[in-house]
C-alpha positions in Angstrom: 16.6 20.8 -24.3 13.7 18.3 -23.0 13.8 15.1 -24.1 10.6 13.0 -25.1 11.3 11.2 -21.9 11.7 14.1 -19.6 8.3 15.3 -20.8 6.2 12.3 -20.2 8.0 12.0 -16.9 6.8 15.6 -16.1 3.6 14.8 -17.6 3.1 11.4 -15.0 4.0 14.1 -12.2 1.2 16.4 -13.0 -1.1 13.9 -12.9 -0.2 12.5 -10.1 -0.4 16.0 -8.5 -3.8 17.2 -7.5 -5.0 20.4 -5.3 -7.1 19.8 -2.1 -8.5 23.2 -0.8 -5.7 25.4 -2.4 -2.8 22.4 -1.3 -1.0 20.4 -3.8 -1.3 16.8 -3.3 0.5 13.8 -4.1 -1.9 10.7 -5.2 -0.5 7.0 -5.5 1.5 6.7 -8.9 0.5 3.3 -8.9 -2.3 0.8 -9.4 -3.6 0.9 -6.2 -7.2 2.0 -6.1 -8.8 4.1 -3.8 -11.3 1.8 -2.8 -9.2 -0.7 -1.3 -7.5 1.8 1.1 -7.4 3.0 4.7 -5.8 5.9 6.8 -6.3 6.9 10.0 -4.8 9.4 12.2 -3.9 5.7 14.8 -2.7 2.9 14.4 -4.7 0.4 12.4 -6.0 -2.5 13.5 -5.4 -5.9 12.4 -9.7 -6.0 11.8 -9.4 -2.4 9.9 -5.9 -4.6 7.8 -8.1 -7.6 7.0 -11.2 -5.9 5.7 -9.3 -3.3 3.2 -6.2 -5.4 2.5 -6.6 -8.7 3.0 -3.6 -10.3 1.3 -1.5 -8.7 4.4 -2.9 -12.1 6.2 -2.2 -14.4 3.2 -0.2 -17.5 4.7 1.1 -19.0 1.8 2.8 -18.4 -1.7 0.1 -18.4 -4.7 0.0 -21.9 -6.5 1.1 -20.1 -9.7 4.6 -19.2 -7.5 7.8 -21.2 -8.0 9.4 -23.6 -6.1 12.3 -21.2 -5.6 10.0 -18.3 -4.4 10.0 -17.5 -0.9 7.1 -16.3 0.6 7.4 -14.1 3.5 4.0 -13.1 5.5 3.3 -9.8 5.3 1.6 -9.7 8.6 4.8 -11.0 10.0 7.0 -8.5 9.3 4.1 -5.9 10.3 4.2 -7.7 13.7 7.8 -7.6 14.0 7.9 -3.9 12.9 5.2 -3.0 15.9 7.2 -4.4 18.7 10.0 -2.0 17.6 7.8 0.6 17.9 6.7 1.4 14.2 2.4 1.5 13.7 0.7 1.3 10.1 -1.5 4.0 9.8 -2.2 4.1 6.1 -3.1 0.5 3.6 -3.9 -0.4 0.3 -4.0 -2.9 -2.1 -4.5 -3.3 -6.0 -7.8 -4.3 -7.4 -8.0 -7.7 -8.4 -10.1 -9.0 -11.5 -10.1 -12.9 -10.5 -11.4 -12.8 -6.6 -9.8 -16.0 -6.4 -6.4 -13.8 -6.0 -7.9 -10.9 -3.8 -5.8 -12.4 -1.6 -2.6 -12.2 -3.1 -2.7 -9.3 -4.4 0.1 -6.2 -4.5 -0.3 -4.2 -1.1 1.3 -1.3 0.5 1.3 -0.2 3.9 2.6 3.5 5.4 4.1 2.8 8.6 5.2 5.6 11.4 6.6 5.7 14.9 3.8 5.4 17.1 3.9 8.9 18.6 4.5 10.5 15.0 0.9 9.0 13.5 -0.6 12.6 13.1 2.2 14.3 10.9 
């Protein structure tokens, strides 16, 4: 028997799923638009990072952020992540309405062992 939760979750899967010459493919299940996205088949650059997701560079917390929140550079743990041989090769980040936030915004990044970028 399916459950009315069961069905939506199948539901989110299939639409989520979509076919690229005859291949099924999975798409974000997120927020994340596609405008604010990069992949390439190497490494990407800090310039490619900063132009399509810029809050990888943000330095500091937003001011709406706690005292107790800790903020931890994302480009930091990017840098620290290359020297032990892992590259990004695919970013994003969620569309913002206030630009005043474009900067702090929810990002993802797809990293890979540098000799593994193409597959």
């Amino acid at each position: 028997m399916v459950t009315g939760g069961d069905d939506i979750k199948r539901k989110n899967f299939l639409l989520n799923l979509f076919f690229h010459k005859g291949v099924a493919v999975m798409r974000l299940a997120s927020r994340f638009g596609r405008y604010n996205s990069i992949r390439r088949e190497r490494p990407l650059t800090d310039d490619e990072l900063m132009q399509f997701v810029p809050s990888v560079f943000s330095g500091d917390k937003h001011e709406s952020r706690s005292e107790r929140y800790t903020y931890i550079p994302t480009i930091n743990i990017i840098n620290k992540l290359r020297d032990e041989g892992f590259q990004p090769f695919f970013a994003c980040q969620s569309r913002v309405r206030d630009l005043g936030r474009r900067e702090y915004s929810k990002h993802m990044l797809r990293l890979r062992r540098e000799g593994n970028i193409n597959g």
